[in-house]
KOLFI-653105 format. One record per residue (C-alpha): residue number from 1; residue in three letters; x, y, z. Coordinates in Angstrom, 3 decimals, decimal comma. Example, Ala and Ser with C-alpha at 12.3 -4.5 7.8 and 13.67 -1.06 7.14 Angstrom:
KOLFI-653105
 resi resn     east    north       up
    1  ala   12,300   -4,500    7,800
    2  ser   13,670   -1,060    7,140
This chain:
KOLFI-653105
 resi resn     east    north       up
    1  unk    0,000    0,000    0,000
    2  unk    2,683    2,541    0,802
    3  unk    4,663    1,577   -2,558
    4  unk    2,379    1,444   -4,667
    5  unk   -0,872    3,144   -3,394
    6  unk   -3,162    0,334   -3,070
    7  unk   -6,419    0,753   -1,276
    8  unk   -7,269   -1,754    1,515
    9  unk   -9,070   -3,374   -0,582
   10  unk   -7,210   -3,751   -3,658
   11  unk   -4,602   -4,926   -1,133
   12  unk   -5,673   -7,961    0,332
   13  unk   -7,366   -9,197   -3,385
   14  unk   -4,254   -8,618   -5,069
   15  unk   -4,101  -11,718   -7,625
   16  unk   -1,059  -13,293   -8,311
   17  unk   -1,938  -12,870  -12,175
   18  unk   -2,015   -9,059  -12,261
   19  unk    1,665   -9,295  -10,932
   20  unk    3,884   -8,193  -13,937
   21  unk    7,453   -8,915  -13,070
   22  unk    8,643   -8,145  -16,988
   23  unk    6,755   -5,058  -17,571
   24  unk    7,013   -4,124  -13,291
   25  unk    3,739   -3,302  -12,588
   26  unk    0,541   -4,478  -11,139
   27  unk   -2,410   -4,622  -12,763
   28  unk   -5,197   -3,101  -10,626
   29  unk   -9,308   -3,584  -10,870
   30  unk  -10,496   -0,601   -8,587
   31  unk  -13,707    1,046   -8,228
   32  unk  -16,508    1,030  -10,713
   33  unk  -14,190   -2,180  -12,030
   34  unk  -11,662    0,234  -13,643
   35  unk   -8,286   -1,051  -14,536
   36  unk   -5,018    0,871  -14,063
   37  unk   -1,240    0,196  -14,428
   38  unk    0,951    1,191  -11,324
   39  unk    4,715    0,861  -11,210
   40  unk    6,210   -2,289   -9,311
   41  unk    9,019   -0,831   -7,368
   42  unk   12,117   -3,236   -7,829
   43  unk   13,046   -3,764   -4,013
   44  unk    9,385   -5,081   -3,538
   45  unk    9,517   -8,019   -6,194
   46  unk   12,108   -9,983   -4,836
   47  unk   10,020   -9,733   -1,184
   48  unk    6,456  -10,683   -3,089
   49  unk    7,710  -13,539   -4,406
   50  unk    9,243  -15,192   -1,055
   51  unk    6,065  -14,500    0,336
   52  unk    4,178  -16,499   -2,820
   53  unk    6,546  -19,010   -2,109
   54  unk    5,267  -19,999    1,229
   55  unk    1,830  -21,219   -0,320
   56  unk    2,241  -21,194   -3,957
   57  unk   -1,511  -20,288   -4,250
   58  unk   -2,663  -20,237   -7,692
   59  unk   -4,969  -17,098   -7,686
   60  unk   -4,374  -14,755   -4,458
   61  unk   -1,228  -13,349   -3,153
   62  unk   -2,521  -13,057   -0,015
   63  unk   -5,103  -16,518    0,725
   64  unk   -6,917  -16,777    3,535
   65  unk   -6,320  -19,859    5,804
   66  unk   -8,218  -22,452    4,099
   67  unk   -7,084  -20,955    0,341
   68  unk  -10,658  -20,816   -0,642
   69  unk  -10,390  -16,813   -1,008
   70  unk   -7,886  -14,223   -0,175
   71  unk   -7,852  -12,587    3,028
   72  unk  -10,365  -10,056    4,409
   73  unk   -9,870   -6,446    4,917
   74  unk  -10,014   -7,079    8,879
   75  unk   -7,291   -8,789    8,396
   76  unk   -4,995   -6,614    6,866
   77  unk   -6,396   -3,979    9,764
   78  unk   -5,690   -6,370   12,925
   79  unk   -2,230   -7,116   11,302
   80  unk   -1,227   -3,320   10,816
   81  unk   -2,689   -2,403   14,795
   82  unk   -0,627   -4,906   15,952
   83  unk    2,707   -3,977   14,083
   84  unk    2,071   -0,115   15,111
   85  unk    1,884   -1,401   18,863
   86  unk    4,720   -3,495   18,568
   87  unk    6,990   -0,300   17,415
   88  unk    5,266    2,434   19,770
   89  unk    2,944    3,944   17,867
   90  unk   -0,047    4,894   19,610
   91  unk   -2,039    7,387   17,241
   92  unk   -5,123    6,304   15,914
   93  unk   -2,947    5,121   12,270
   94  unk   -4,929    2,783   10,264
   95  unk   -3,901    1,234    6,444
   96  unk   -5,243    3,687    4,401
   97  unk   -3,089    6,397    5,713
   98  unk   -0,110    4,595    4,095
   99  unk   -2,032    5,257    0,758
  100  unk   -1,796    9,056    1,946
  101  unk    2,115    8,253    2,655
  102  unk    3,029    6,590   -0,851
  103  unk    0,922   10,077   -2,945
  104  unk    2,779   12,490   -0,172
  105  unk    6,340   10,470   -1,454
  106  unk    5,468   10,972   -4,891
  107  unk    4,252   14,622   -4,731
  108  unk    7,232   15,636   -2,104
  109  unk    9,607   14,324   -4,886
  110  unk    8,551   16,920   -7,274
  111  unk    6,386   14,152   -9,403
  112  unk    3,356   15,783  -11,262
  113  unk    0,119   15,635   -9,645
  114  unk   -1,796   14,730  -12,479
  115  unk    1,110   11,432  -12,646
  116  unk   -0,239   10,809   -8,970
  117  unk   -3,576   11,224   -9,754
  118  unk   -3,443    8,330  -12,669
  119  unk   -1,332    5,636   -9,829
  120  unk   -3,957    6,594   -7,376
  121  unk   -7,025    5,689   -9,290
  122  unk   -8,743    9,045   -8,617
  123  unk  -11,461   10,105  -10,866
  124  unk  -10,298   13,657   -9,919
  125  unk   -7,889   15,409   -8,052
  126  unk   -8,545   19,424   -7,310
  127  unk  -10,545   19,491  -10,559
  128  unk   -7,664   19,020  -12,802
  129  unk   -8,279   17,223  -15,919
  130  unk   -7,320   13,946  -15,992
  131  unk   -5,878   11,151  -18,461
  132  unk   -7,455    7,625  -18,137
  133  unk   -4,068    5,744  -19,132
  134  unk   -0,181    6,526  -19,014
  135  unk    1,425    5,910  -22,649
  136  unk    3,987    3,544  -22,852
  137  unk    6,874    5,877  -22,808
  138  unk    5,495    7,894  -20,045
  139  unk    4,676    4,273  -17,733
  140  unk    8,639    3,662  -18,345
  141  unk    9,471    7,132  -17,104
  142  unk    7,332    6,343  -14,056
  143  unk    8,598    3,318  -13,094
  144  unk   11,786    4,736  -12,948
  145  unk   10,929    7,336  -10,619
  146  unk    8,970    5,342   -8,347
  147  unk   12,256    2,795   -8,446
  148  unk   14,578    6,187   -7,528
  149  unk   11,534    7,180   -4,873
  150  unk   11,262    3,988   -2,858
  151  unk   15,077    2,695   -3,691
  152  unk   16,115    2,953    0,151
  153  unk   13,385   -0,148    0,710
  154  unk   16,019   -2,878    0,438
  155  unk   18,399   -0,076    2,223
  156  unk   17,890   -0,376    5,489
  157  unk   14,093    0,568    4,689
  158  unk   11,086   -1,175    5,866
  159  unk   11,350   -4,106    4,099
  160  unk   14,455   -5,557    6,390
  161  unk   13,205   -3,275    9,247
  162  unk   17,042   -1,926   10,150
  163  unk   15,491    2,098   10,155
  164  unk   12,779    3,924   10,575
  165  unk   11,107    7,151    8,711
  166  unk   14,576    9,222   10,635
  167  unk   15,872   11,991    7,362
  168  unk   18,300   14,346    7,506
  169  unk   15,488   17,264    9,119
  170  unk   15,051   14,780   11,876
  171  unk   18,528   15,178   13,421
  172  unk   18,789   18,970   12,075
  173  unk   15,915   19,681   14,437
  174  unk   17,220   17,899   17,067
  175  unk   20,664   19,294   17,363
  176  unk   20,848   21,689   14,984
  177  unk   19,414   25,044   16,807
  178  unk   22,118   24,474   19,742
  179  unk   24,846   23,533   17,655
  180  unk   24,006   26,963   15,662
  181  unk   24,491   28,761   18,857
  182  unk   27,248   27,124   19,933
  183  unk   29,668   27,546   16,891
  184  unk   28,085   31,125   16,534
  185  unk   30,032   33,193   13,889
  186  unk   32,745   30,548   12,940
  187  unk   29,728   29,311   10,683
  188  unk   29,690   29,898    7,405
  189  unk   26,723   31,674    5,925
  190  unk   26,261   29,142    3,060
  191  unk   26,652   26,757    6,482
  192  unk   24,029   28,492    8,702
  193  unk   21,864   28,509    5,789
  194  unk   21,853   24,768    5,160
  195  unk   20,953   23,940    8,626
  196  unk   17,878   26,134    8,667
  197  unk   15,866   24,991    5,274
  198  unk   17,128   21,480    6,358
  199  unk   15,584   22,456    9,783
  200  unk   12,314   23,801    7,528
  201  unk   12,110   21,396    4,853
  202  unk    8,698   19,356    4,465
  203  unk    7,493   21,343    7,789
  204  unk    4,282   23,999    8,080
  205  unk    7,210   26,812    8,270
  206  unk    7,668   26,708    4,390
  207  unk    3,735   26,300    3,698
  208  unk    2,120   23,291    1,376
  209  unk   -0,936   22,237   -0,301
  210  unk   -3,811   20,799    0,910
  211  unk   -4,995   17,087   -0,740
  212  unk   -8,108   15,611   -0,648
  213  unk   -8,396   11,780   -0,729
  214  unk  -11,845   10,788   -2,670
  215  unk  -11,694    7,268   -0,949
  216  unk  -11,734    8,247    3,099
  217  unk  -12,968   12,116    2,930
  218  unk   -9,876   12,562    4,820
  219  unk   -7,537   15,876    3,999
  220  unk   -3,767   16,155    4,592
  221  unk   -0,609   18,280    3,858
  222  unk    2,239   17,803    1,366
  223  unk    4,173   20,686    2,201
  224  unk    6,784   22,584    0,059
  225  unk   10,914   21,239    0,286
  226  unk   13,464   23,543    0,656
  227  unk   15,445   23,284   -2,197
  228  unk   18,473   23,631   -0,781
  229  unk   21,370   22,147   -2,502
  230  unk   22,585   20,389    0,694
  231  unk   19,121   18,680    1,803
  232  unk   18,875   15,332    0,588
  233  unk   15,133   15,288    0,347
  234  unk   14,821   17,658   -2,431
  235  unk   17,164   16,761   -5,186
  236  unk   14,808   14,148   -6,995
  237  unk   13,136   16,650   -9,134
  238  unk   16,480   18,938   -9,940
  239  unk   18,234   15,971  -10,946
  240  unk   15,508   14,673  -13,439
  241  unk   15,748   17,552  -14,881
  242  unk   19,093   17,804  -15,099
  243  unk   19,255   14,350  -17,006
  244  unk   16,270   15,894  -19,242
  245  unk   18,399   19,244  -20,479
  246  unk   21,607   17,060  -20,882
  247  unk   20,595   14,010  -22,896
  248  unk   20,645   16,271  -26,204
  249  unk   24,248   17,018  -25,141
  250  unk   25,898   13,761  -24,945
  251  unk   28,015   12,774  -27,151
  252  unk   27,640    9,611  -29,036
  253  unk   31,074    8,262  -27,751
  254  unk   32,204    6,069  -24,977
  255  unk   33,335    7,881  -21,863
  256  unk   36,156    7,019  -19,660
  257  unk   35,437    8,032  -15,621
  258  unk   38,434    9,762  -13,986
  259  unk   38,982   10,683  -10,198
  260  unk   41,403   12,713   -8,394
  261  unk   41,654   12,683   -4,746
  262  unk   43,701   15,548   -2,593
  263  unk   46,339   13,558   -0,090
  264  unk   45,323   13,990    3,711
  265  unk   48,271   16,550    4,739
  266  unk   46,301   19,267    2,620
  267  unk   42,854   18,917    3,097
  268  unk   43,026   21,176    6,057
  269  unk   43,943   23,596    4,177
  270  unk   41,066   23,004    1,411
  271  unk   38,772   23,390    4,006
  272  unk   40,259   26,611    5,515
  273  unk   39,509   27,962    1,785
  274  unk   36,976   26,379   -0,284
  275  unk   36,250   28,752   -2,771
  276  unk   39,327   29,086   -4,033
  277  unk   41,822   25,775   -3,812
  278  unk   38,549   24,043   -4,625
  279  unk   37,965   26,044   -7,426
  280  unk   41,415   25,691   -8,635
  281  unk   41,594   22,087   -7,859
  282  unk   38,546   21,253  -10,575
  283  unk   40,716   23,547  -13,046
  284  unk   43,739   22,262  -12,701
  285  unk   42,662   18,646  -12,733
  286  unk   40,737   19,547  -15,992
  287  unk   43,831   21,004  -17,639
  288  unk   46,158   18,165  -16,858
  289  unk   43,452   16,018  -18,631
  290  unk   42,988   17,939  -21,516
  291  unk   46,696   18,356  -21,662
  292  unk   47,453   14,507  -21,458
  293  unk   44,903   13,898  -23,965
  294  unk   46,556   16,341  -27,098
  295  unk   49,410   14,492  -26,847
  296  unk   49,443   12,514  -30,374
  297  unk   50,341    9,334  -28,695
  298  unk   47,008    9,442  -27,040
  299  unk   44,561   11,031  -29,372
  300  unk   45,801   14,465  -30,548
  301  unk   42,187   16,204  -29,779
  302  unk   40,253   17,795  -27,468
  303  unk   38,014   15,523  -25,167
  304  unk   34,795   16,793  -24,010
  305  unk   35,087   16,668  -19,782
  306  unk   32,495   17,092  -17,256
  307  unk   33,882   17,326  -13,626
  308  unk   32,207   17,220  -10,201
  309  unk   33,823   18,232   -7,312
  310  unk   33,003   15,602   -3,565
  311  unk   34,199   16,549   -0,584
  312  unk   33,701   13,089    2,061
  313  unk   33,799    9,967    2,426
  314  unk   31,202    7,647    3,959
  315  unk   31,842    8,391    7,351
  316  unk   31,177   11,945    6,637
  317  unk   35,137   12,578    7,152
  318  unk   36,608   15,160    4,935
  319  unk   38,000   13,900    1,510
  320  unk   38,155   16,406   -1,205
  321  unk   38,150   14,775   -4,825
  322  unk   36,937   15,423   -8,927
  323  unk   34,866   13,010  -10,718
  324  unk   35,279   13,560  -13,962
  325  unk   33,331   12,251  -17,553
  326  unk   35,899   12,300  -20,240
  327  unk   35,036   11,453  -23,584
  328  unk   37,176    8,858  -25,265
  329  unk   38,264   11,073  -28,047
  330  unk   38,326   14,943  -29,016
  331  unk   38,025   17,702  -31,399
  332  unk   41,420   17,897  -33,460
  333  unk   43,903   20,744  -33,400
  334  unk   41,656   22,642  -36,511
  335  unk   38,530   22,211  -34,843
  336  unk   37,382   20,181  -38,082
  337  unk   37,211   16,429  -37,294
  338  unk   36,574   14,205  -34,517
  339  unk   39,906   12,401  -33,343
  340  unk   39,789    8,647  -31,735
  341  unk   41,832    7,211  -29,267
  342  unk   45,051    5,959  -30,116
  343  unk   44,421    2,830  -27,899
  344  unk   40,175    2,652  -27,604
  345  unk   40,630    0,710  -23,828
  346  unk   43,366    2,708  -22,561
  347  unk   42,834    6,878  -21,661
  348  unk   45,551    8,170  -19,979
  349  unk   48,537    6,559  -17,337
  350  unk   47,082    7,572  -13,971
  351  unk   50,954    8,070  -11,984
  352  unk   51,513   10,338  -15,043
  353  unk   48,291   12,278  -14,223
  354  unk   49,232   12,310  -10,461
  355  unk   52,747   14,464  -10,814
  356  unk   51,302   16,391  -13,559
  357  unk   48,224   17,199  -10,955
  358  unk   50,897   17,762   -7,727
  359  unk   53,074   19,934   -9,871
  360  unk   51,027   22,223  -11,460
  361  unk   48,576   23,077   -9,014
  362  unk   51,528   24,095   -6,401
  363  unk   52,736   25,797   -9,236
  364  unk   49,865   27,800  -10,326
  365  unk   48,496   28,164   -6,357
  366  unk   52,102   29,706   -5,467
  367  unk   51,535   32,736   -8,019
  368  unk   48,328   33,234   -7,487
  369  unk   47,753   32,582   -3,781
  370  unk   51,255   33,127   -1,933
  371  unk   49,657   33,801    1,354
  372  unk   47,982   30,620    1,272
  373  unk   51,128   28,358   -0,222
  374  unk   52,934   29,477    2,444
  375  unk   51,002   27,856    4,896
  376  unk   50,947   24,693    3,606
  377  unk   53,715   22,604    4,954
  378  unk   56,498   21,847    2,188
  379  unk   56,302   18,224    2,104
  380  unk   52,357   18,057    0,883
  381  unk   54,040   18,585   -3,133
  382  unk   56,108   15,615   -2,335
  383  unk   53,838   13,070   -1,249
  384  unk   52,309   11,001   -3,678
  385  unk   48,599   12,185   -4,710
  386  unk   46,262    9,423   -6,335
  387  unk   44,215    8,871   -9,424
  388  unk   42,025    6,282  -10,409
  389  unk   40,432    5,903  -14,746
  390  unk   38,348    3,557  -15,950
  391  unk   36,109    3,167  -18,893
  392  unk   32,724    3,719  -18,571
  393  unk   31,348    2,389  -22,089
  394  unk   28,332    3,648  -24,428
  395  unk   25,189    4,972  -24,070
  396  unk   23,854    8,271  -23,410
  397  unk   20,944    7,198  -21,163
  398  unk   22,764    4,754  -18,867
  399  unk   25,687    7,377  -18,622
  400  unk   23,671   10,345  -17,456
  401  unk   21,729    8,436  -15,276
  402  unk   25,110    7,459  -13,753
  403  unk   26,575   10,833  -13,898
  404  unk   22,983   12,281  -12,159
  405  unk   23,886   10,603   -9,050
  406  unk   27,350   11,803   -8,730
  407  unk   25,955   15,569   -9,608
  408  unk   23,205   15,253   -6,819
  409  unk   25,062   13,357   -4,182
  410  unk   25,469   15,283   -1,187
  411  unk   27,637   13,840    2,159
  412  unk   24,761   11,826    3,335
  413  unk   21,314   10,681    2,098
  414  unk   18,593    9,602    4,448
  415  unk   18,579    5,837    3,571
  416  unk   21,957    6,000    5,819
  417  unk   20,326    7,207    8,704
  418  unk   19,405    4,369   11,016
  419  unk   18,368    5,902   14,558
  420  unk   18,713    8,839   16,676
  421  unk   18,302    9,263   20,667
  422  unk   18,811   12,315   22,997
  423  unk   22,409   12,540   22,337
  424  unk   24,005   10,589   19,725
  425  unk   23,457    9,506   15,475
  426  unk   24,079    6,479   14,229
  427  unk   24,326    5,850   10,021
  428  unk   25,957    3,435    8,246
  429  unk   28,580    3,606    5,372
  430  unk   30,445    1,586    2,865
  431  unk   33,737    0,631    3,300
  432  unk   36,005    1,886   -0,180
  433  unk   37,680   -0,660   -0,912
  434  unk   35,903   -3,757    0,711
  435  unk   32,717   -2,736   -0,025
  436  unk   31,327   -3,966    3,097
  437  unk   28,262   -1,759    5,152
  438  unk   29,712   -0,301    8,831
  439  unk   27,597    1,138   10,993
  440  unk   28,872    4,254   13,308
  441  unk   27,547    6,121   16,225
  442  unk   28,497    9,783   16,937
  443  unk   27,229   12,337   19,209
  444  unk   24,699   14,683   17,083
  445  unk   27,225   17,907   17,327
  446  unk   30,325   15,607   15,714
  447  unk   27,397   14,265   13,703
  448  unk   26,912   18,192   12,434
  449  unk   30,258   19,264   12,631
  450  unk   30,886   16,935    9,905
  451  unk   28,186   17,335    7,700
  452  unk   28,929   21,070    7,571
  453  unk   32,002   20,666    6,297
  454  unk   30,902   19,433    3,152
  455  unk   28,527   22,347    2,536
  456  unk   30,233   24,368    0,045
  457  unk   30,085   28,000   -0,006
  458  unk   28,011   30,471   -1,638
  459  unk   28,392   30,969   -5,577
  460  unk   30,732   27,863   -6,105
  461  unk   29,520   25,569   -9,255
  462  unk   30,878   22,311   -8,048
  463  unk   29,727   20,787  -11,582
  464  unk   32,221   22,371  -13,913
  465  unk   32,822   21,574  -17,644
  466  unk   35,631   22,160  -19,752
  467  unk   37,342   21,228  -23,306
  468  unk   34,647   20,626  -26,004
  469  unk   31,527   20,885  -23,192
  470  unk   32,791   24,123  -22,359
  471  unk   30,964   27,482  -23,490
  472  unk   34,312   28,848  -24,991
  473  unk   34,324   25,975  -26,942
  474  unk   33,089   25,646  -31,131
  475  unk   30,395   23,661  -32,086
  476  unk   31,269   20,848  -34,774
């Protein structure tokens, strides 16, 4: 019901026929005997069909002890008392509200209201006109945003029952409004202004709109996000649209995906001043690439190179690095022809990136930052500095959808959190290179302290692009 908007009653009579698993969806009968398609999510398959497995029932999902019908409505409603008792909820909550829940997901993601209208079976929706199918395109469009919606399900969601409802505004307005006060003016403004639309997101402060549910009579509140660039609950929307304006942009090519990662003996310094050894990191990076890339030995062109600039790790610790998309071939010298790679699985030697990284950057932040050079401590440009290139392969789709997550990921997202008390936070994060889940448990202040760090200041585009993708460049 809460991932797909069921009613009660189209619940407990689901039949195992109108289950889809190739086209993910379920085929629904509702009122008046009208069908409609809704989108499977793909974390609740997987769970449906362990359940079908326990009575292999030919017709219900959901049979009633002696199989001769599925299960009653009553049911369903003794079941869901029960589970809200067993967790501590106390409020009058019955099923239907989680129909409420799944069309408050849908619309606090940004999706259309007429979209949530058509999954809901509604005959209208605040007099808005309505469609009485979804074309095929637009069903595949859905599915994937109700997959995106609902992906934290089978991560740590409440289909293994490892975290609740806790998001990022949770622990903001628990420990945010002291921690504010505490740290007083050694807050950034960009900083301070993260943790109060966090603190405001999805709450009365920022207003809503009012929905009216045809089935129950029953009106609630989707209220309005905050937008803010740091707040994982609101980046849904921006980065659909992102995807939308790009996909005309791509490149027919394959891509090759290129990071840089600043050593630990600097990243103090980074943080002491974002704006501008960020900044100059995403350049510099950039250059070396394009640099590496014009040699003839490699492909004697131009690559087109989008970069994104991250600035943790999982357990919110600082680690300041540049994704970048770097198309396996370039513009040539004249601007006239499109120029392969010399070697179509090999891009660039990453220890030669490395030096050419170290050295240049010290080089270019010495003349135009001398105040700030000096305080870095001498060894930093003789460490070693890492780089890491793979290939990514072909397709425009799968590539932006790939690249969408990297643009919209902020330090934490609120499938990580997994419970909060008086005092402390606890998340979990995957290890780098084992790839294993950890789970840690900080007091809320660190907990802050950390994310903070990773807000980045005022003004500063951490998605950059350069060579071909850039706006100096010529069009072919």
């Amino acid at each position: 019901m809460y991932t797909c908007g069921l009613r009660t009653s189209e619940a407990v009579s689901l039949p195992v026929k109108k289950i889809d698993s190739k086209q993910m969806c379920l085929r629904i009968i509702g009122k008046d005997d009208k069908e409609r398609i809704v989108p499977l999510p793909a974390a609740l398959l997987d769970p449906m069909k362990e359940l079908w497995f326990t009575h292999h029932h030919p017709t219900w999902l959901f049979p009633n002890q002696k199989g001769s019908n599925h299960i009653p409505a009553s049911t369903l409603c003794q079941a869901f008392r029960l589970a809200c008792e067993e967790i501590g909820l106390t409020n009058d909550i019955k099923p239907h509200q989680l129909r409420h829940s799944f069309a408050t997901k849908l619309l606090e993601s940004g999706e259309n209201i007429r979209i949530v209208q058509i999954l809901l079976g509604h005959s209208s929706l605040r007099s808005t006109q309505i469609y009485t199918h979804l074309t095929e395109p637009l069903r595949h469009e859905v599915q994937e945003r109700v997959n995106a919606v609902f992906a934290d399900l089978m991560l740590g969601g409440i289909m293994n029952c490892t975290s609740s409802n806790l998001e990022l505004g949770d622990v903001v307005r628990r420990f945010g409004p002291a921690y504010i006060k505490k740290q007083g003016k050694r807050l950034l403004p960009s900083q301070r202004k993260a943790l109060h639309d966090i603190m405001a997101c999805h709450t009365a402060e920022l207003g809503g709109h009012r929905y009216h549910c045809q089935d129950c009579g029953e009106d609630f509140w989707v209220y309005h996000g905050c937008g803010n660039r740091s707040c994982p609950s609101c980046h849904s929307q921006a980065m659909r649209k992102w995807i939308e304006k790009r996909e005309d942009q791509m490149l027919g090519c394959r891509y090759f995906h290129v990071i840089v990662t600043v050593p630990q003996p600097i990243r103090a310094a980074f943080l002491a001043h974002q704006k501008i050894l960020y900044g100059l990191l995403m350049t510099t990076v950039a250059s070396c690439v394009m640099d590496l890339m014009r040699n003839p030995k490699v492909a004697g062109a131009t690559p087109a190179i989008l970069t994104v600039l991250h600035t943790w790790r999982g357990d919110l610790d600082l680690h300041p690095h540049v994704h970048l998309l770097v198309s396996a071939g370039g513009v040539s010298e004249d601007g006239h022809s499109w120029m392969e790679l010399r070697h179509p699985k090999w891009l660039l030697d990453v220890g030669t990136l490395s030096l050419l990284v170290r050295r240049r950057l010290k080089e270019r932040l010495e003349k135009a930052e001398p105040d700030i050079f000096r305080e870095i401590d001498a060894k930093v440009w003789n460490t070693g500095w890492n780089s890491f290139c793979k290939p990514y392969g072909k397709g425009v789709k799968a590539i932006l959808n790939y690249l969408g997550r990297y643009v919209y990921r902020i330090a934490i997202s609120n499938h990580r959190l997994l419970a909060m008390d008086d005092t402390h936070v606890t998340f979990r994060y995957k290890t780098f290179k084992e790839k294993h889940w950890r789970t840690i448990r900080m007091r809320g202040e660190e907990f802050l302290r950390r994310f903070v760090m990773h807000v980045l200041p005022r003004g500063f585009h951490k998605v950059r692009y350069y060579g071909v993708r850039s706006k100096k460049s010529t069009e072919l």
